[in-house]
C-alpha positions in Angstrom: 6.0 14.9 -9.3 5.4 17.1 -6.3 1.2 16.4 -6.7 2.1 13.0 -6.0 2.3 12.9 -2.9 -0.7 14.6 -1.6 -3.9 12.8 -1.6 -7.1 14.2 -0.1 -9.1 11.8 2.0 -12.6 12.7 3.1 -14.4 10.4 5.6 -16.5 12.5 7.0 -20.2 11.4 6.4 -22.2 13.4 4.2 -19.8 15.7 3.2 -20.3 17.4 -0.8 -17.2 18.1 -3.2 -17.8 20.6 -5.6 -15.9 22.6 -8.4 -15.0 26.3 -7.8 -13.2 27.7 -10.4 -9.5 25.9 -10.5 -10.2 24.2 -7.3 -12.1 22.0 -5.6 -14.7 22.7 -2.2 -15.2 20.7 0.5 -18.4 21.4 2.3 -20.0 19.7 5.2 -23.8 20.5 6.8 -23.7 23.1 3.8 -20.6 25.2 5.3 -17.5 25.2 3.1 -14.5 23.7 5.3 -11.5 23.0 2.7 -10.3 24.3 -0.2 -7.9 23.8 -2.2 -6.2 24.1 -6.0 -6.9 21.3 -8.2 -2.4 21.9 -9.0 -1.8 20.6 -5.5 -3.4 17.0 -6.0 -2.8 13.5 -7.3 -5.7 11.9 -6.0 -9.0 11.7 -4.1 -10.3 9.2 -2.0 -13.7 9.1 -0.8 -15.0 7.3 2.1 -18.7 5.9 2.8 -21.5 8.8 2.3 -19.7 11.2 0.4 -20.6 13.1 -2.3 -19.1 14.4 -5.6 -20.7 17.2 -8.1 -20.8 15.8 -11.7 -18.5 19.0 -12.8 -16.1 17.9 -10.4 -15.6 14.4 -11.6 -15.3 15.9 -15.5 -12.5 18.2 -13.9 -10.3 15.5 -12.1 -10.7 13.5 -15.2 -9.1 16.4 -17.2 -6.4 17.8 -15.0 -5.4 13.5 -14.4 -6.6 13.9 -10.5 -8.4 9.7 -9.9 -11.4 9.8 -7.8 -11.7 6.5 -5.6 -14.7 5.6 -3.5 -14.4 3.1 -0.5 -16.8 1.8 1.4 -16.9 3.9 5.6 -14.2 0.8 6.6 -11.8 1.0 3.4 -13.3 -1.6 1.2 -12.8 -0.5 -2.5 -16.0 0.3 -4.7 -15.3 2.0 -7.9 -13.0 4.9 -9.3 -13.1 7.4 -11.8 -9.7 8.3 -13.9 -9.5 10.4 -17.2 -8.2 8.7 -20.4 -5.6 6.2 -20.4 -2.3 7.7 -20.1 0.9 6.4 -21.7 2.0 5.2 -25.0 -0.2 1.9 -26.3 3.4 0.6 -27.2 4.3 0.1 -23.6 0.9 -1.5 -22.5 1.5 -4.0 -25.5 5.1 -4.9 -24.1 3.6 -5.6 -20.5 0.8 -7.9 -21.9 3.4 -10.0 -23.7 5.6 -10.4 -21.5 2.9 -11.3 -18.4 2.3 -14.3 -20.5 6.1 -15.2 -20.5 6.4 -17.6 -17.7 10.3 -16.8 -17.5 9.7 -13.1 -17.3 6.5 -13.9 -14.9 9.2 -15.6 -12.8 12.0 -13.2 -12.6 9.6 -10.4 -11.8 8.1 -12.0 -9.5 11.1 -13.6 -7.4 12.2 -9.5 -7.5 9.6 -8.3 -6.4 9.3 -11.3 -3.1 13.0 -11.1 -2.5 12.0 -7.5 -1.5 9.2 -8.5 0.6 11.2 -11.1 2.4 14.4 -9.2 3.0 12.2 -6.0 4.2 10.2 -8.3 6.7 13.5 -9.5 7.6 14.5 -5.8 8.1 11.9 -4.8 10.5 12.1 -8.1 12.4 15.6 -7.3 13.1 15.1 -3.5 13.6 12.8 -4.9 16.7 15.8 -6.9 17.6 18.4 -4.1 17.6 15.5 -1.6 19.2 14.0 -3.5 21.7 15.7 -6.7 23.3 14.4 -6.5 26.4 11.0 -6.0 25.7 10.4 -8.7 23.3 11.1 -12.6 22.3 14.3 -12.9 20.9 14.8 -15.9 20.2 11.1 -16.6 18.5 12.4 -13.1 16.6 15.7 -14.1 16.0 14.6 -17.8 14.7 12.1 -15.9 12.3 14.8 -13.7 10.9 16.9 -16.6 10.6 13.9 -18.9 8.3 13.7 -15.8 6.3 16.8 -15.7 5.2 17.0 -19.3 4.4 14.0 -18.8 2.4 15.7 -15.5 0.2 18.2 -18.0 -0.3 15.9 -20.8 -1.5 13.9 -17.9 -3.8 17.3 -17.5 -5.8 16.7 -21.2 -7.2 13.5 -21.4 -8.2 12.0 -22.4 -11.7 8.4 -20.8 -11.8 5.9 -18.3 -11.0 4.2 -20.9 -9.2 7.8 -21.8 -6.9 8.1 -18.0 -6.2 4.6 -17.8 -4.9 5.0 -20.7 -2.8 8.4 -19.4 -1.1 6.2 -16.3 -0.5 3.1 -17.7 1.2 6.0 -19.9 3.6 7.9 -16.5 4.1 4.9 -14.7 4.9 3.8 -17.0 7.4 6.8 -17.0 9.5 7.0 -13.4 9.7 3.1 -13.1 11.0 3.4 -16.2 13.2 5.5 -13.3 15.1 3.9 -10.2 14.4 2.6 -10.4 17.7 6.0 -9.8 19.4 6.4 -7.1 17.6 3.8 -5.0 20.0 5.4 -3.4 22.6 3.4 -1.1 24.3 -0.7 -1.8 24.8 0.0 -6.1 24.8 -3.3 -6.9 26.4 -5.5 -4.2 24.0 -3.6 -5.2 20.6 -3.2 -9.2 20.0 -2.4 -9.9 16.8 -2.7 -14.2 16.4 -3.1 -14.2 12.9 -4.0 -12.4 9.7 -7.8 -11.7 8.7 -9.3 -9.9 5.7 -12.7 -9.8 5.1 -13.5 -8.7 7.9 -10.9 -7.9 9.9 -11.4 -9.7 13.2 -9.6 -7.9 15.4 -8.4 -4.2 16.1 -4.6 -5.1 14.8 -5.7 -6.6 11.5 -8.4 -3.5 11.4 -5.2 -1.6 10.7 -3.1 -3.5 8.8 -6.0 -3.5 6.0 -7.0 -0.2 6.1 -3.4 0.7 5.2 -2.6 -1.6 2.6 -5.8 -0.6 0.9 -4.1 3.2 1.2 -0.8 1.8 -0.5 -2.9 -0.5 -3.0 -4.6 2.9 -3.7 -1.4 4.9 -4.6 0.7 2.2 -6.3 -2.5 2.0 -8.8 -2.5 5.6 -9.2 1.5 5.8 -9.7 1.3 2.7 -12.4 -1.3 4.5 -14.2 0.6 7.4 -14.2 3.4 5.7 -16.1 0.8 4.2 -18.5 0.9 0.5 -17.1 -2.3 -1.9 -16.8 -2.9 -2.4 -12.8 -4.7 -5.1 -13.6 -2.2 -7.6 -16.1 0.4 -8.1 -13.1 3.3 -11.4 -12.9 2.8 -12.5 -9.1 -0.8 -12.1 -9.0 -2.8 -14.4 -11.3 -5.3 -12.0 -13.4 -9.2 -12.1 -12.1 -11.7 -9.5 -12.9 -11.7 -6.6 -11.0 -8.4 -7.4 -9.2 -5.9 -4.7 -9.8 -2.7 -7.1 -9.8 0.6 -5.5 -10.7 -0.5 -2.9 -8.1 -0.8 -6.0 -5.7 2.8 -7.3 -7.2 4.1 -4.0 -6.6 3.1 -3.2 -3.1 4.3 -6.2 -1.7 7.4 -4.5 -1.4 6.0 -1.9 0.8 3.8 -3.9 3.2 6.2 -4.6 6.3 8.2 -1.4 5.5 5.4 1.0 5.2 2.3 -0.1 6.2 3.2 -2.7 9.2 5.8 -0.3 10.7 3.2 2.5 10.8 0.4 0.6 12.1 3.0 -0.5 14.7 4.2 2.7 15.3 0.9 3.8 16.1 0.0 1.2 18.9 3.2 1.7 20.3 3.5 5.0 20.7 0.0 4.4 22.2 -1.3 7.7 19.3 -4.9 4.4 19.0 -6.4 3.0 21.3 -8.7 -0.3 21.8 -11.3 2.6 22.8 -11.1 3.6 19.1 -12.3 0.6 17.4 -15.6 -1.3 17.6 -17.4 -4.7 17.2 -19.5 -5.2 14.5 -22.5 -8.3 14.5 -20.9 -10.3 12.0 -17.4 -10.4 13.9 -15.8 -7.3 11.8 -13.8 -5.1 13.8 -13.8 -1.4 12.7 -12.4 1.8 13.4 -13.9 4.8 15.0 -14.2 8.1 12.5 -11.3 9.5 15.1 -8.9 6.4 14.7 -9.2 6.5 10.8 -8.3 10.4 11.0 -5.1 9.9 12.8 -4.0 6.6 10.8 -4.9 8.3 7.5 -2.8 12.0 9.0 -0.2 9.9 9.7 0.3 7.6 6.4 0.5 11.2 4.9 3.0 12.5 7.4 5.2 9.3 6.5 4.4 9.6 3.1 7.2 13.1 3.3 9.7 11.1 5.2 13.1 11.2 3.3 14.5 7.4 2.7 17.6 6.1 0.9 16.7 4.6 -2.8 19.1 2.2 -3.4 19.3 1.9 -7.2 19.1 5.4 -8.2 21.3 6.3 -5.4 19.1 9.1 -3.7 16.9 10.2 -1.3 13.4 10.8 -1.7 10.3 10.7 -0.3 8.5 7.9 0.8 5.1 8.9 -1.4 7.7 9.3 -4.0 8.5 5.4 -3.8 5.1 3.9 -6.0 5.7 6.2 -8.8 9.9 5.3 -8.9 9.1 1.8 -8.8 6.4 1.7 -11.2 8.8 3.6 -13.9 11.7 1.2 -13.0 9.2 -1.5 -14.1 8.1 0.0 -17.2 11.8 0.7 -18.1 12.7 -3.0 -17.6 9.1 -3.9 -20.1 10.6 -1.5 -22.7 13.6 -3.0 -22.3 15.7 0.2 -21.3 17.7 -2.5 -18.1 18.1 -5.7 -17.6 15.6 -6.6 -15.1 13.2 -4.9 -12.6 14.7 -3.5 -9.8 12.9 -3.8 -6.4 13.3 -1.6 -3.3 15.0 -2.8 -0.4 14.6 -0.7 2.5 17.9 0.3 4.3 
């Protein structure tokens, strides 16, 4: 399990990976600067004009190492993974019971009761941490909606309920995000969320990191043998990859928004480290993506409490834990999936 949690990400442009014997060569302007045993990875991710030898790809696929390609600002293009791992028996179970609309449901209110309490969590944490530097009472009356709304989640009938408690829960907790900034106010103003493209330097962030979580919690369900793409929150659409979606809605405030607000408050990016693109797209620097991406690994060792198995592990550990808790529950091993709640 140890290979899980590194990932090698290469963004800068023009660099070529190769194979050398058992491990794999990073070169750049035709001078080898990396390498490292093929053992010691989970996963590659390639970003904008890089380069992969043919042999290389044929020896990821056999040693179970994915290969993704993004696009230079962390749009997702195409991947290459060996064969199919996992029994066909377990792929069959998850197919069925994605077109059960009371197992859709159940899953699904899990996995959102998760996302709710754990936007809750760092709503409050701001509270407990920072009182005189922020709102209150805006934060306090968001944490107080949300936990109305985990209420109201426990009496739903449908998928369709779940996701509806969801977008509302969401929306409160980004109609504050904002106060959640401490440091850098006037450089980082978050009003509300944008995707394609990110319009400013906040929501730059925020996607560049879920599309690094999106990333692993594929790579963990594949590694378990589930479908990312048959999910029970997300509605199935070509190319969409939703129980990986389903799954890292758990980790969004947790992970991903703490870090990216960790990293404007602890001023480690700065507004000098993003730019403007024509069409409105705000993008980051190659020196901002370094630091974010260094970082999401760094956090990725941090030691946290799993509450259902009862120990700690490492956050990069988290994707593959939940992923085999889920396949569990579609064997029918436990009652029901088990979602993380942050503590």
């Amino acid at each position: 399990m140890r290979k899980l949690l590194n990932t090698l990400y290469v963004g800068t442009q023009g660099s070529y990976l190769r194979k050398e014997g058992e491990t794999i060569v990073v070169e750049q302007n035709s001078e080898r600067v990396l390498q490292l045993p093929i053992h010691t990875l989970g996963g590659i991710v390639a970003f904008g004009n890089v380069l992969c030898s043919p042999f290389l790809l044929g020896f990821c696929a056999e040693r179970d190492v994915s290969v993704s390609f993004m696009s230079e600002h962390g749009r997702f293009l195409a991947a290459v993974r060996g064969p199919v791992s996992g029994n066909v028996l377990l792929r069959r179970a998850q197919y069925w019971k994605a077109d059960d609309p009371w197992v859709m449901r159940d899953v699904a209110k899990n996995i959102i009761s998760a996302k709710l309490a754990n936007s809750r969590l760092v709503i409050n944490r701001t509270l407990r941490d920072h009182k005189d530097k922020v709102n209150t009472a805006a934060l306090s009356d968001a944490s107080t909606q949300l936990s109305r709304y985990l209420q109201q989640l426990e009496r739903t009938k449908s998928a369709d309920e779940v996701r509806g408690v969801e977008g509302i829960g969401a929306a409160i907790y980004f109609n504050v995000f904002n106060h959640l900034i401490i440091d850098q106010k006037t450089d980082f103003i978050f009003s509300e969320r944008s995707r394609r493209p990110p319009r400013d330097e906040v929501n730059a962030l925020l996607s560049f990191t879920y599309t690094l979580i999106a990333h692993d919690v594929r790579s963990a369900l594949e590694t378990v043998g589930l479908d990312p793409a048959v999910g029970f929150l997300h509605r199935d659409r070509p190319g969409r990859p939703g129980l990986a979606l389903d799954l890292m809605e758990e980790f969004r405030s947790v992970i991903a928004d703490r870090l990216v607000l960790s990293l404007i408050n602890r001023r480690q990016v700065t507004r000098a480290g993003f730019k403007h693109a024509e069409n409105g797209a705000v993008i980051m620097d190659d020196k901002t993506r370094k630091i974010l991406l260094v970082e999401y690994q760094n956090r990725k060792q941090t030691e946290v409490f799993h509450p259902y198995i009862e120990e700690k592990i490492k956050i990069g550990l988290l994707f593959f834990i939940q992923a085999n808790l889920l396949a569990r529950y579609l064997r029918g091993d436990i009652d029901g999936y088990p979602p993380f709640f942050w503590r």
